[in-house]
BALOBA-1460 file (C-alpha; in Angstrom, 3 decimals):
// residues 366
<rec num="1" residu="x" x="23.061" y="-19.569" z="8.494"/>
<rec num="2" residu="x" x="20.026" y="-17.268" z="8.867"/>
<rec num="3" residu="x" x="20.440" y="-15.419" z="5.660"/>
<rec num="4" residu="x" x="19.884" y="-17.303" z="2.776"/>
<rec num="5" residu="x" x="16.605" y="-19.058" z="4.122"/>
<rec num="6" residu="x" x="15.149" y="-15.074" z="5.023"/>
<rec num="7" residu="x" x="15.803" y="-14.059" z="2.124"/>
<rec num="8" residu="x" x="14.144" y="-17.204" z="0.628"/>
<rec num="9" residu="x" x="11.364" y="-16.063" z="3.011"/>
<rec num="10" residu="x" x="11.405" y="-12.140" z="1.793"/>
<rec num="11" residu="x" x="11.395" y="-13.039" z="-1.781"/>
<rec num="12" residu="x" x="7.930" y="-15.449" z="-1.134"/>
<rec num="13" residu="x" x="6.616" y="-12.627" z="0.505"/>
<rec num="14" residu="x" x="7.219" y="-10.238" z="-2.003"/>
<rec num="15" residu="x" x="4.997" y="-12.628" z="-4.570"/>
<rec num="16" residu="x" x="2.031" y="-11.807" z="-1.947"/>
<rec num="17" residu="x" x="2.695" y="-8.258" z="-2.878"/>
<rec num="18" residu="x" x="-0.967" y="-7.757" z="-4.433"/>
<rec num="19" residu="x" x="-2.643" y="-10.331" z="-2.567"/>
<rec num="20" residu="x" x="-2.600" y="-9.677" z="1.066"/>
<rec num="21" residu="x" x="-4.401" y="-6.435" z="1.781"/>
<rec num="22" residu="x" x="-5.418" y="-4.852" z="3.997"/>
<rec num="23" residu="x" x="-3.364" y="-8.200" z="5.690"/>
<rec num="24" residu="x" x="0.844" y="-7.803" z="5.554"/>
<rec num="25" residu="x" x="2.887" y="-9.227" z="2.961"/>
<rec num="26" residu="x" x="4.486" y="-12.293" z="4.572"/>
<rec num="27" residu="x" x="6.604" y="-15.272" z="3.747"/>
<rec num="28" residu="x" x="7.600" y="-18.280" z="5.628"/>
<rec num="29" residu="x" x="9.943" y="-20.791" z="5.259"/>
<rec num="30" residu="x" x="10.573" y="-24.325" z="6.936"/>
<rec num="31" residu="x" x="13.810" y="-25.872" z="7.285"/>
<rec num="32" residu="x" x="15.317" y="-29.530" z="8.714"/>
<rec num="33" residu="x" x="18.286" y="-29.478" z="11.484"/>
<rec num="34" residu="x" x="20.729" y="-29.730" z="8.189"/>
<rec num="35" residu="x" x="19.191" y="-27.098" z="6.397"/>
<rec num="36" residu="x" x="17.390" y="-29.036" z="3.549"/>
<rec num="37" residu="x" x="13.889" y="-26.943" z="3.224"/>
<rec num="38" residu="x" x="10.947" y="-28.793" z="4.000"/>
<rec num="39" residu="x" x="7.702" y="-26.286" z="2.883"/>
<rec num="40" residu="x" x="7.318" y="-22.674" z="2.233"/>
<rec num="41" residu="x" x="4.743" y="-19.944" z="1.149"/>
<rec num="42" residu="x" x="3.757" y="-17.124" z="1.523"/>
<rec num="43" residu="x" x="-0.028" y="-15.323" z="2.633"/>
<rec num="44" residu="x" x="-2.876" y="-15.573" z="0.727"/>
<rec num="45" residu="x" x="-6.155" y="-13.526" z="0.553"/>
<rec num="46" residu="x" x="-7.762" y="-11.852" z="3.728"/>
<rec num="47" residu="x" x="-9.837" y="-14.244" z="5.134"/>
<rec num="48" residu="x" x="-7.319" y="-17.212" z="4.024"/>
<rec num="49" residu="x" x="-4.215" y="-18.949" z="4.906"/>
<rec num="50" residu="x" x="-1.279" y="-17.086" z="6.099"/>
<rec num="51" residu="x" x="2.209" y="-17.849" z="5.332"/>
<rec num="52" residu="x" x="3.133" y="-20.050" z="7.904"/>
<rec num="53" residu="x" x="0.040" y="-22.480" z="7.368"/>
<rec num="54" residu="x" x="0.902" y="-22.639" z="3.761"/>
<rec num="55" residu="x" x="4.203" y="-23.632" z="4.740"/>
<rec num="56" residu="x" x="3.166" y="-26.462" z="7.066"/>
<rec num="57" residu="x" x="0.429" y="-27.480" z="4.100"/>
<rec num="58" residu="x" x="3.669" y="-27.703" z="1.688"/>
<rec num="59" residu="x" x="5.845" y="-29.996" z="3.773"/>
<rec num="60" residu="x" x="2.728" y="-31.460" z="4.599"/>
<rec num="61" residu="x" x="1.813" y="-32.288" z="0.601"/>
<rec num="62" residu="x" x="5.770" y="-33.465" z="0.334"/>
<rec num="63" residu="x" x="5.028" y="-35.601" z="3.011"/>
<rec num="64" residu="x" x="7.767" y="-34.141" z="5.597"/>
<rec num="65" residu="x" x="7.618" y="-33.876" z="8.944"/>
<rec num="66" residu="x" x="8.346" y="-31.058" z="10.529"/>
<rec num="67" residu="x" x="8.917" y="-32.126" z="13.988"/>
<rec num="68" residu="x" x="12.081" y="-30.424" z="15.459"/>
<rec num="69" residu="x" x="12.421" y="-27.722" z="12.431"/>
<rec num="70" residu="x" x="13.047" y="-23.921" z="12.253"/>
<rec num="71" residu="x" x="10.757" y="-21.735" z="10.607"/>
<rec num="72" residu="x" x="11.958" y="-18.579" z="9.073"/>
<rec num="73" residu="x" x="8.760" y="-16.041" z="8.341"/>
<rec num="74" residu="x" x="9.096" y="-12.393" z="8.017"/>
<rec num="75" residu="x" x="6.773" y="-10.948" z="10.351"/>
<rec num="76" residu="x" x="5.652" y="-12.018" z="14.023"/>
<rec num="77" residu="x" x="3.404" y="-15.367" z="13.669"/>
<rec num="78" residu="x" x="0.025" y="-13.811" z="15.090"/>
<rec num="79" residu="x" x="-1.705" y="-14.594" z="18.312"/>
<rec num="80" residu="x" x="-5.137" y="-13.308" z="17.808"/>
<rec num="81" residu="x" x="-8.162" y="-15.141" z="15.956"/>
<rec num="82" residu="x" x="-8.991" y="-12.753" z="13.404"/>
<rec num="83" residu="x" x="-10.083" y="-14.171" z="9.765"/>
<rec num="84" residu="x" x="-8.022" y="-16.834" z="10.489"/>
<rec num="85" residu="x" x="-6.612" y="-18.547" z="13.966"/>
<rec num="86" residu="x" x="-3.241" y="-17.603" z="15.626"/>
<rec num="87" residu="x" x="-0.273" y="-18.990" z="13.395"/>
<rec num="88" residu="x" x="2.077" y="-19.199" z="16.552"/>
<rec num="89" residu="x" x="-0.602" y="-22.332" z="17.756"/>
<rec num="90" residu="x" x="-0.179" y="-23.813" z="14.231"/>
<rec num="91" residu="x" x="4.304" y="-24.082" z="14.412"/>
<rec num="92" residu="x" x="3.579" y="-24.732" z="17.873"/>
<rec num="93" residu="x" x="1.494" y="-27.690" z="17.507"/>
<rec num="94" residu="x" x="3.436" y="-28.505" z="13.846"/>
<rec num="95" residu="x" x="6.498" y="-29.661" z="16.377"/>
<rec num="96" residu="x" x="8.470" y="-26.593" z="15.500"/>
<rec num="97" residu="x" x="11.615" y="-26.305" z="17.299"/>
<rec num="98" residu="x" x="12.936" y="-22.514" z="16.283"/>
<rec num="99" residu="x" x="11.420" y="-19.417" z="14.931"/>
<rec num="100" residu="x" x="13.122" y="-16.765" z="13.112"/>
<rec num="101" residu="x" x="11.365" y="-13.926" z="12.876"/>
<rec num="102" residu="x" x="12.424" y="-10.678" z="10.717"/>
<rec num="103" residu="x" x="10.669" y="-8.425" z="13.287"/>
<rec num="104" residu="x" x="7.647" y="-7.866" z="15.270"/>
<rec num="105" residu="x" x="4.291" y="-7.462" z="14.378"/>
<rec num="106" residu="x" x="3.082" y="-3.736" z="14.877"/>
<rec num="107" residu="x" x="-0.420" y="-4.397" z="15.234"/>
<rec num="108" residu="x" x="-1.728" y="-4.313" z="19.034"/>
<rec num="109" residu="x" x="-2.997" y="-7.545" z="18.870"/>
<rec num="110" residu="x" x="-0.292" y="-8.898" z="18.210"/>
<rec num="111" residu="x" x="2.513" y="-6.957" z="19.352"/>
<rec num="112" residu="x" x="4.824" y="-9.597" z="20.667"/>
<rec num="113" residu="x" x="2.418" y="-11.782" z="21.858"/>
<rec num="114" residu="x" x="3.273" y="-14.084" z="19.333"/>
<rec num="115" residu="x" x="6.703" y="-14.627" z="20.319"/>
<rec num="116" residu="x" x="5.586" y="-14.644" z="23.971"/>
<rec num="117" residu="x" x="3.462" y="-17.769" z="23.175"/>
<rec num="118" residu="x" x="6.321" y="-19.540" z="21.148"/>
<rec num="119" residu="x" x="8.645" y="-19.116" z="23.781"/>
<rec num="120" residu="x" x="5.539" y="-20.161" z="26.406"/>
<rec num="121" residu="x" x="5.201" y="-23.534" z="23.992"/>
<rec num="122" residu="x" x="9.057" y="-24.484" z="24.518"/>
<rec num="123" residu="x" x="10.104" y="-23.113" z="21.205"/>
<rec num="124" residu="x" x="13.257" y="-20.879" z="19.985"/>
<rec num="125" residu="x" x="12.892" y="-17.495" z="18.774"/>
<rec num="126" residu="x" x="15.294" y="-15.063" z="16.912"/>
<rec num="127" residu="x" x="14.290" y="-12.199" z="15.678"/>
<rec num="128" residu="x" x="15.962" y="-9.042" z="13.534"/>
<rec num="129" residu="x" x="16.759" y="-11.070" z="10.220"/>
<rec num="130" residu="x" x="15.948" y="-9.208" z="7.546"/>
<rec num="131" residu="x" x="13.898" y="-6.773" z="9.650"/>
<rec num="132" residu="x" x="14.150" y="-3.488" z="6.792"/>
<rec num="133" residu="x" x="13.181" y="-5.554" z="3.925"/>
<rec num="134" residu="x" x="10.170" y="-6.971" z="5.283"/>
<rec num="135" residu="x" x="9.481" y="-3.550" z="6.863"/>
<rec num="136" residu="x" x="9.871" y="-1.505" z="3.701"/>
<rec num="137" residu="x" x="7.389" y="-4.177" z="1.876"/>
<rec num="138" residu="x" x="4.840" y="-3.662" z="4.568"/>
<rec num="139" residu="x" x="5.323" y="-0.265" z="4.863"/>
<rec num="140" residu="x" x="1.596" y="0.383" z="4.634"/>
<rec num="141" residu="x" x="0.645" y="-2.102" z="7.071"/>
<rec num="142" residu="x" x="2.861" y="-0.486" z="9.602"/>
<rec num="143" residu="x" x="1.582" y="3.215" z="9.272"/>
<rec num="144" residu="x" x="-1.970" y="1.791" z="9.677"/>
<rec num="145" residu="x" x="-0.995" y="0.040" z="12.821"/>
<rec num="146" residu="x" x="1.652" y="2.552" z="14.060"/>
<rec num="147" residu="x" x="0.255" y="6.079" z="12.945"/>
<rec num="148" residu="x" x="-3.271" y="4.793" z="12.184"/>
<rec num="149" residu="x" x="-2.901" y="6.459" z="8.638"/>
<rec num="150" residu="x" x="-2.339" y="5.180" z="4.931"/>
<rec num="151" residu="x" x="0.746" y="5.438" z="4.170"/>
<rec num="152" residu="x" x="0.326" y="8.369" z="1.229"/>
<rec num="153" residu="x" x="1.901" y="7.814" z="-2.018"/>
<rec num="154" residu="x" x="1.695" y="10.348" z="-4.725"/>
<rec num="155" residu="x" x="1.999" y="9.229" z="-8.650"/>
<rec num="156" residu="x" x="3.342" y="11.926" z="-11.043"/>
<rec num="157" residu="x" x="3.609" y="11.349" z="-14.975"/>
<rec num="158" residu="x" x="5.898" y="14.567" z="-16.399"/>
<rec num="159" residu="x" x="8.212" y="16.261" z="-18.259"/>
<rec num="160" residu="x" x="12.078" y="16.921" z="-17.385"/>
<rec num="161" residu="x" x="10.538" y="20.620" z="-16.554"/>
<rec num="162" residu="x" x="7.865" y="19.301" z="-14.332"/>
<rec num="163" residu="x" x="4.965" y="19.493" z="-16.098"/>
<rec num="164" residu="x" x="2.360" y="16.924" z="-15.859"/>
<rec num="165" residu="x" x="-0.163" y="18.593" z="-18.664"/>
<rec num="166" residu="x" x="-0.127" y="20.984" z="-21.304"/>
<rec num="167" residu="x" x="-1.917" y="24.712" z="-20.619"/>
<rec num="168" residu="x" x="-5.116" y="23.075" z="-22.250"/>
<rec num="169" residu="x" x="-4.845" y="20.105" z="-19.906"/>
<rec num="170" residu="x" x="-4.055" y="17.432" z="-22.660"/>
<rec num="171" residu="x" x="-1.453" y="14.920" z="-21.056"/>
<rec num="172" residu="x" x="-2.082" y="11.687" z="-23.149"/>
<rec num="173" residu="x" x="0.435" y="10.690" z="-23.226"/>
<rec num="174" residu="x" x="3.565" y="12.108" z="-21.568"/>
<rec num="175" residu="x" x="5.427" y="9.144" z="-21.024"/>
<rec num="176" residu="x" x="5.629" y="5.849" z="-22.286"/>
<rec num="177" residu="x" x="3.959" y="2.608" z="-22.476"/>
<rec num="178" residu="x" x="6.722" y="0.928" z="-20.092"/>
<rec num="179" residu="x" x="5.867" y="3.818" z="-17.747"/>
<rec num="180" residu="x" x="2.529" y="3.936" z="-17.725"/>
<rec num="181" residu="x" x="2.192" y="-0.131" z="-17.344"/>
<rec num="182" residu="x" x="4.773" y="0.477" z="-13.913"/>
<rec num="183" residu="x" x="2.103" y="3.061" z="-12.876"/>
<rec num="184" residu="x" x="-0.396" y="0.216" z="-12.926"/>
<rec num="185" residu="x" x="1.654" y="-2.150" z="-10.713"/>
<rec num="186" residu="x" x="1.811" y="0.600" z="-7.873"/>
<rec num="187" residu="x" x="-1.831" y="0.984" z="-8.174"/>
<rec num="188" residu="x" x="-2.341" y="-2.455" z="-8.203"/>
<rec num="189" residu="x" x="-0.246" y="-3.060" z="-4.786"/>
<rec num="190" residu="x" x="-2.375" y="-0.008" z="-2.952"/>
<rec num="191" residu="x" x="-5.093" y="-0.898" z="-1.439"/>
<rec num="192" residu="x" x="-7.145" y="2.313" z="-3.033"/>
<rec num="193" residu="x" x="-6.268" y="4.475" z="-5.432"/>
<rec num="194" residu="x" x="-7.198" y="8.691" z="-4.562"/>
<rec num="195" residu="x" x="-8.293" y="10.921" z="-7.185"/>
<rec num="196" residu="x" x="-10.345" y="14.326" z="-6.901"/>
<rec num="197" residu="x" x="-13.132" y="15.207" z="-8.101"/>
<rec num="198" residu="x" x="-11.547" y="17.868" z="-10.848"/>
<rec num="199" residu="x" x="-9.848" y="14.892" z="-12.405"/>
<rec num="200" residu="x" x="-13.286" y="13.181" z="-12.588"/>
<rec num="201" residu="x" x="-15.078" y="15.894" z="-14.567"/>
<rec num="202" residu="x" x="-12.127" y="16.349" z="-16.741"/>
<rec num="203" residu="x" x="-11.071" y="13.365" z="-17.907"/>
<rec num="204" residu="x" x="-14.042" y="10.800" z="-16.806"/>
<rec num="205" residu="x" x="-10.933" y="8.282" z="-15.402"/>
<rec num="206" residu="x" x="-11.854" y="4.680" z="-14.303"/>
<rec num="207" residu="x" x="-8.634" y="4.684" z="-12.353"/>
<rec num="208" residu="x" x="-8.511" y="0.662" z="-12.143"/>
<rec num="209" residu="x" x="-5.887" y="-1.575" z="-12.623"/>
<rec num="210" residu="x" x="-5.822" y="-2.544" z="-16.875"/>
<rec num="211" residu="x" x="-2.143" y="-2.703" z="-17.677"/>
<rec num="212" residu="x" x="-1.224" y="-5.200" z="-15.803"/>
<rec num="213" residu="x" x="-1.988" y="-9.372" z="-14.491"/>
<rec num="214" residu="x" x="-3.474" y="-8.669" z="-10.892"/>
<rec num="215" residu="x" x="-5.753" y="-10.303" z="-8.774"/>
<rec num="216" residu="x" x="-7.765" y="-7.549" z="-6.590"/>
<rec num="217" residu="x" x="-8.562" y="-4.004" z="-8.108"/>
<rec num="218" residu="x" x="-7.549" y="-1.060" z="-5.552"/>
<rec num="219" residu="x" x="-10.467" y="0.535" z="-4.000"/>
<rec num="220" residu="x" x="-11.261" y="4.342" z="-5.606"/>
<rec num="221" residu="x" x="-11.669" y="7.124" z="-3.188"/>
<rec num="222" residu="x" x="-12.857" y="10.490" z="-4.565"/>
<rec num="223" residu="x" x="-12.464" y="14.000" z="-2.835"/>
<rec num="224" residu="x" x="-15.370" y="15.353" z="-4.168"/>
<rec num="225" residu="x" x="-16.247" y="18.512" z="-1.596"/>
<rec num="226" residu="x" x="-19.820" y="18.900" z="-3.443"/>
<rec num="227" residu="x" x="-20.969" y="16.058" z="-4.535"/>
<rec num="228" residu="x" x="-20.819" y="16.750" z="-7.999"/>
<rec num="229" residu="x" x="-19.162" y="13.227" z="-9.338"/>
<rec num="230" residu="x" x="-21.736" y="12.485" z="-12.112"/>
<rec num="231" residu="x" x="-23.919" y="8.922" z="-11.642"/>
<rec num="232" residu="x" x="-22.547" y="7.827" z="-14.914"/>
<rec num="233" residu="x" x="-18.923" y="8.240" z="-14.536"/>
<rec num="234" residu="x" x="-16.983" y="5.453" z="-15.618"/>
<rec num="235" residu="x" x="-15.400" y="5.157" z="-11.969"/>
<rec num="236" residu="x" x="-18.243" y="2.799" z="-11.082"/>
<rec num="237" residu="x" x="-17.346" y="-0.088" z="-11.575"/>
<rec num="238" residu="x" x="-19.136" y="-3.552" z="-9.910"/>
<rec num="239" residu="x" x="-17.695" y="-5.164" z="-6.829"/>
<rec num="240" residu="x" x="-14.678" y="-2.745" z="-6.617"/>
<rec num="241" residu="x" x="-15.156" y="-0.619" z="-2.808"/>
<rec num="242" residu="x" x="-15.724" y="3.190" z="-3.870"/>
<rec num="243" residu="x" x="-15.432" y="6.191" z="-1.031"/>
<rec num="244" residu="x" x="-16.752" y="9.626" z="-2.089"/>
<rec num="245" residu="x" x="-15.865" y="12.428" z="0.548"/>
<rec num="246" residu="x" x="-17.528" y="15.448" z="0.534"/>
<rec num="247" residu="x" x="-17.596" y="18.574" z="3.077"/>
<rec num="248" residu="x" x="-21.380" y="20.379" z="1.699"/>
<rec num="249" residu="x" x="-24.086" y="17.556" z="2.235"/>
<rec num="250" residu="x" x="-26.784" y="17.314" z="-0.163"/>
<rec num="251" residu="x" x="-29.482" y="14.332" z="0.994"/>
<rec num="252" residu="x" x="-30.543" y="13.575" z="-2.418"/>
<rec num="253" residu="x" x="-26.803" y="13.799" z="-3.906"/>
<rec num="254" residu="x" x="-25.820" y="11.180" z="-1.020"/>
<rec num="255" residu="x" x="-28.602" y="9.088" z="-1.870"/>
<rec num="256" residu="x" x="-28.262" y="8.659" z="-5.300"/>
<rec num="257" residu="x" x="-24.370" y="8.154" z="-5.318"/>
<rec num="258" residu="x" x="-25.503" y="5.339" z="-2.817"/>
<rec num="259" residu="x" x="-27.904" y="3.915" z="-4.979"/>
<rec num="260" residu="x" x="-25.010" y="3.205" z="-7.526"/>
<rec num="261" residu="x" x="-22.665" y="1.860" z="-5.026"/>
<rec num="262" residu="x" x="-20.727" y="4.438" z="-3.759"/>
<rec num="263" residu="x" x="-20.054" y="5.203" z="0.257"/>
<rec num="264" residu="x" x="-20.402" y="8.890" z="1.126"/>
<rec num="265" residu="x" x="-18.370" y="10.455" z="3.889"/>
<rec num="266" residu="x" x="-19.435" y="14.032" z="5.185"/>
<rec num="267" residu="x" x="-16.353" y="15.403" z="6.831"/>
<rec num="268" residu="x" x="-16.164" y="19.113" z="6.073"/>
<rec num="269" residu="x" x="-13.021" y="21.340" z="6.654"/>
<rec num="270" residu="x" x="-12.317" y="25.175" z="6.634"/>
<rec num="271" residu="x" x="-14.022" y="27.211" z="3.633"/>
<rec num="272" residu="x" x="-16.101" y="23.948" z="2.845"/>
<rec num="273" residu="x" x="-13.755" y="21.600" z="1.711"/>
<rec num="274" residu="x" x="-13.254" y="17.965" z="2.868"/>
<rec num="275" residu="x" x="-10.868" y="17.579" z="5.734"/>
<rec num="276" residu="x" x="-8.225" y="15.604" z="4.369"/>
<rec num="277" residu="x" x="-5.985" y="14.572" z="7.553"/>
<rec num="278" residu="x" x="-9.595" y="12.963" z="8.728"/>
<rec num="279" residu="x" x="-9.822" y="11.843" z="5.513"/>
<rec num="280" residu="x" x="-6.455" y="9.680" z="6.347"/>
<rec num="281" residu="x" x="-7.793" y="8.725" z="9.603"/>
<rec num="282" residu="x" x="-10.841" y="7.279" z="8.202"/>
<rec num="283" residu="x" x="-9.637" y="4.826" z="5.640"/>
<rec num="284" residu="x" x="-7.081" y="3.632" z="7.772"/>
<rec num="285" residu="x" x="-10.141" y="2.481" z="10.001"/>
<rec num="286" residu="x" x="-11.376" y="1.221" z="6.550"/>
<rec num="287" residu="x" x="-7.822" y="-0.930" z="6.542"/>
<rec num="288" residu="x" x="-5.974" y="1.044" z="3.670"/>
<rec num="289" residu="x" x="-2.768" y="0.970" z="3.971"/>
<rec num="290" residu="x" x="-1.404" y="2.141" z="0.840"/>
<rec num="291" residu="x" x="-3.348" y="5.074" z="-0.778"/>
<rec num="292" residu="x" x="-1.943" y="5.697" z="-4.257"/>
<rec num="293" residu="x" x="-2.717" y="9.146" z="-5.177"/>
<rec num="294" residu="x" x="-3.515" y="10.238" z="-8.881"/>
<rec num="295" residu="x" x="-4.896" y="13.869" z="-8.917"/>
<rec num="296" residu="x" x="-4.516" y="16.991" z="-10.282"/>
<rec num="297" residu="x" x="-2.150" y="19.772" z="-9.034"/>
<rec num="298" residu="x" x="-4.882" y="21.479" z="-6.801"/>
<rec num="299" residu="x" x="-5.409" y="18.300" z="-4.790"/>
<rec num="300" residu="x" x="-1.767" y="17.272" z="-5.125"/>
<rec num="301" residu="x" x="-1.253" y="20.618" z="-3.806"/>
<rec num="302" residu="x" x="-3.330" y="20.136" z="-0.747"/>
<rec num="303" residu="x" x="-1.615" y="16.944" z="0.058"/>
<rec num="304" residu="x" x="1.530" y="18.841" z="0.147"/>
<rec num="305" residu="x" x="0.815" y="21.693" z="2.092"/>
<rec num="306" residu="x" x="-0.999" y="20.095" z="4.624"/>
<rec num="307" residu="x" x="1.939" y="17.228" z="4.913"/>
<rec num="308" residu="x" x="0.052" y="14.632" z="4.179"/>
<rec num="309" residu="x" x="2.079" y="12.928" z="1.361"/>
<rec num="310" residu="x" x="5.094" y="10.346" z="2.535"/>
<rec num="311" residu="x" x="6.563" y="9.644" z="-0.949"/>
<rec num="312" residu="x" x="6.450" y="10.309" z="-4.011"/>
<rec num="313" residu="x" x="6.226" y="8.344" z="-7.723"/>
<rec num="314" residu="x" x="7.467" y="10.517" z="-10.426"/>
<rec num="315" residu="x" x="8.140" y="9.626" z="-14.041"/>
<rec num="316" residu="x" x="9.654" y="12.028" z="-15.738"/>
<rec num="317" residu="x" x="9.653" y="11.962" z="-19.806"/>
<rec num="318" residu="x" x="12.754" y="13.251" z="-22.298"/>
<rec num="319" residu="x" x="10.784" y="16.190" z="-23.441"/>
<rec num="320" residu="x" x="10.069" y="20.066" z="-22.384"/>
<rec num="321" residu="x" x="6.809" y="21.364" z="-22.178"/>
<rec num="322" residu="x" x="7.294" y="24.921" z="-21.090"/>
<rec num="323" residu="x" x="4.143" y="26.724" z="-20.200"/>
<rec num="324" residu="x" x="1.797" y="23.852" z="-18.401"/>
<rec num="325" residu="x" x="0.745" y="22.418" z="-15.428"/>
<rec num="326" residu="x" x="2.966" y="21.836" z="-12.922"/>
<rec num="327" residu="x" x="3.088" y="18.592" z="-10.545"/>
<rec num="328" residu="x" x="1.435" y="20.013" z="-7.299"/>
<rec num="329" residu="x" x="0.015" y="23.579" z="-6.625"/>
<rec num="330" residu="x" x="1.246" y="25.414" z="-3.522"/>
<rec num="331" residu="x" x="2.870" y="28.386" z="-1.926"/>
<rec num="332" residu="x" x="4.542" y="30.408" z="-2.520"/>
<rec num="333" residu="x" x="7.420" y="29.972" z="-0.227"/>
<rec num="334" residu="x" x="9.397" y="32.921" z="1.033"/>
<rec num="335" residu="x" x="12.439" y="31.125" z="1.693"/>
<rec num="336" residu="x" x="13.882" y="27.971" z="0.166"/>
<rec num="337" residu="x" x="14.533" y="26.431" z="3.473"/>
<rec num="338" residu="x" x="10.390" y="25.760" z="3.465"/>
<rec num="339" residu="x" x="10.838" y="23.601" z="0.353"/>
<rec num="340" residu="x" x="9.507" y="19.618" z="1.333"/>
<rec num="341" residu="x" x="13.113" y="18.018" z="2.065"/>
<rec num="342" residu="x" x="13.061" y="14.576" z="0.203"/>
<rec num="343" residu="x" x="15.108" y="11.419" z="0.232"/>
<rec num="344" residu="x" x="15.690" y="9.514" z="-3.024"/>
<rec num="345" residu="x" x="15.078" y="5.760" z="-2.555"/>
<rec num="346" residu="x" x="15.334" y="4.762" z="-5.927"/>
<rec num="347" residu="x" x="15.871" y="5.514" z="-9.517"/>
<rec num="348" residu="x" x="14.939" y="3.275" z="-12.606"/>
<rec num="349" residu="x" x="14.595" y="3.885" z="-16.612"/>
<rec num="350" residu="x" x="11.150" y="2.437" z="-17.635"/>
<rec num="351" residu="x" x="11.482" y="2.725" z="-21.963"/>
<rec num="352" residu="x" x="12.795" y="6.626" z="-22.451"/>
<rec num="353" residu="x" x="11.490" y="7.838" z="-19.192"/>
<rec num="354" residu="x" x="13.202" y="8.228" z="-15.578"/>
<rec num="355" residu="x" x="10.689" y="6.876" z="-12.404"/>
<rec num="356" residu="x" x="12.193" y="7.914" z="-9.621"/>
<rec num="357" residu="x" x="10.753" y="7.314" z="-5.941"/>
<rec num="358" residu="x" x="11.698" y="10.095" z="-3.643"/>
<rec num="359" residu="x" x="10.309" y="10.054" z="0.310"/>
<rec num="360" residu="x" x="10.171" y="12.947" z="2.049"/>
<rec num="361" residu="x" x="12.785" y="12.831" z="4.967"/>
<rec num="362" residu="x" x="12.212" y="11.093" z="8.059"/>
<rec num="363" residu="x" x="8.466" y="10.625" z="7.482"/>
<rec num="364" residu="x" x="8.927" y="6.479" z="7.407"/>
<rec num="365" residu="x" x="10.202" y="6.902" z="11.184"/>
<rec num="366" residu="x" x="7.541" y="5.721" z="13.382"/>
C-alpha cells in the first residue's frame, strides 16, 4: 500500500529540485484510512515552508481534516528550530496517526530525533520506502551532512575522441543546443557552480543559469591562486553569492574584489596554489552541497588527481577533433590499474550528442 503514495511523495519532491538549497529536496504526502489523499507538497525556499507544512496547508485549503491520517514524506520530519520550527510538532499536533518515512535525516540535528518524537507523541512510524530515490535526489545534502563536503560534480562538453577544445582553445560550440540547455539544468540544481581562474581570462564566462526557467542562480566560486580575476569580468553579477580562492594574498587585490562583491578565501597549498580539499571543506560550511564544476583541463586535472571529483557529466558530440584539448590533465600513469574506476549511472541522447553520467566507484558510500 506504501508504494504508490511514496512515489507520489518522490515525484513532489523532485519539483523542489531547484528550490530547496542548501535545504533537502523533500515531498510529503497525506492520506485518509481508505487511501483517498487529503494534501501534499513539497519544500519551498530556505527560510520557508517545508513539505510537510505545505501538505497540512493543502488539506487544510480543501478543507480536510487530517485527524487519524498517514503521512508519507521522503526524508525524516525535522526536530530542530532552524529557519523554520520542527515539522514532527506540526503532524503531531495536525492529529496524524502514521508516518512513513523514506529514510532518516543525516543531519546531526536531526538524526532520528524526529522519529523519536513521533513515536514520543503516540504516532506510527515506518521507514525504508523509497529510501534510494530520495537519497540519490539529495545526494548533496547527504555528503554535506555525512562527509562535510560538496558533493563534486564535473561537466564535460566533447568530442567522441575526448576533446573538449580545439589546439587554439575555440570550443563554441561542440555540442548542441539540446545539450548545452541540459548543461544549464545541472547548473541550475547545484548550489554553486566552480570554474578557475584560466577559464576566466580566456573566455570572460558569466557561468549563470540562461538556458533554462529557474528560480535561484547557483553561486560562482573561482580558483583563482593570484588574484588575478579582472574587476570587470562578466562573472559579477548582483545578488548572486561569489567565492574567489586564492593561495598568494595581495591586500589591495582582496580589497578591491570585495568592493565589487566578491568573498576572498586565502587558503594556500604546496607551490602556491589554493588547497582544494580545504577548498571542499569550506563551502560545505558555506552549505553547498552540489558544486558543479566547469573548468579547464588543468583544474579538471587537479580535481582528479587529488580525488576530489564524485561524478562526472560528459556530453560527448558525433564528431573527431584529433589534436586538442583533452577533458582533464593528469599523469601519466604507469599502469592502467591507476586509471579512476567509474560506474555508469546513466546514459541519454540530448539532439546528436550522448550525456552520459558516470560516478566513480564506491565514492556515494558514506
Amino acid at each position: 500500500m506504501h508504494e504508490p503514495f511514496m512515489q507520489q511523495a518522490l515525484a513532489l519532491a523532485a519539483q523542489s529540485l531547484l528550490l530547496t538549497s542548501p535545504n533537502p529536496r523533500v515531498g510529503c504526502v497525506i492520506t485518509s484510512p481508505d487511501g483517498q489523499v487529503l494534501g501534499q507538497g513539497f519544500t519551498q525556499r530556505a527560510g520557508e515552508a517545508h513539505a510537510e507544512v505545505m501538505a497540512l496547508r493543502d488539506a487544510q485549503a480543501r478543507d480536510h481534516s487530517v485527524v487519524g491520517a498517514t503521512a508519507y514524506v521522503t526524508l525524516e520530519p525535522c526536530s530542530h528550530q532552524g529557519r523554520t520550527g520542527p515539522c514532527c510538532d506540526a503532524l503531531a499536533a495536525a492529529g496524524i496517526k502514521k508516518v512513513v518515512a523514506a529514510i532518516n535525516d543525516p543531519n546531526p540535528r536531526v538524526a532520528g530525533q524526529g522519529l523519536a518524537r513521533l513515536r514520543a507523541a503516540g504516532i506510527e512510524v515506518d521507514i525504508g520506502h523509497g529510501g534510494a530515490e530520495s537519497r540519490e535526489l539529495n545526494i548533496g545534502f547527504f555528503s554535506r551532512m555525512v562527509r562535510q563536503t560538496p558533493w563534486v560534480r564535473m561537466k564535460l562538453a566533447a568530442s567522441l575522441d575526448g576533446k573538449t577544445a580545439l589546439d587554439n582553445g575555440v570550443s563554441q560550440w561542440i555540442t548542441s543546443a539540446p545539450a548545452r540547455s541540459d548543461g544549464h539544468a545541472w547548473r541550475a540544481r547545484a548550489c554553486a557552480v566552480l570554474t578557475g581562474i584560466g577559464t576566466v581570462l580566456a573566455d570572460n564566462p558569466k557561468l549563470d543559469v540562461r538556458l533554462i526557467e529557474t528560480p535561484r542562480q547557483p553561486a560562482l566560486v573561482v580558483v583563482d591562486s593570484r588574484l588575478e580575476t579582472p574587476l570587470d569580468a562578466a562573472l559579477f553579477i548582483p545578488e548572486r553569492a561569489l567565492y574567489i580562492y586564492a593561495a598568494v594574498p595581495d591586500e589591495a587585490r582582496q580589497a578591491a574584489l570585495q568592493a565589487r562583491g566578491a568573498t576572498v578565501v586565502l587558503l594556500p597549498g604546496p607551490n602556491d596554489k589554493v588547497d582544494l580539499a580545504a577548498m571542499l571543506r569550506d563551502l560545505a560550511r558555506r552549505e553547498i552541497n552540489e558544486l558543479h564544476v566547469e573548468a579547464g583541463e588543468k583544474l579538471n586535472g587537479s580535481l582528479v588527481r587529488e580525488g576530489l571529483v564524485d561524478e562526472f557529466l560528459v556530453y560527448l558530440a558525433p564528431k573527431l577533433i584529433g589534436q586538442g584539448r583533452g577533458m582533464a590533465h593528469f599523469g601519466p600513469l604507469q599502469d592502467l590499474a591507476q586509471a579512476l574506476p567509474l560506474e555508469f549511472k546513466s546514459t541519454a541522447m540530448l539532439g546528436p550528442d550522448l550525456r552520459v553520467v558516470a560516478r566513480v566507484s564506491g565514492r556515494d558510500i558514506f
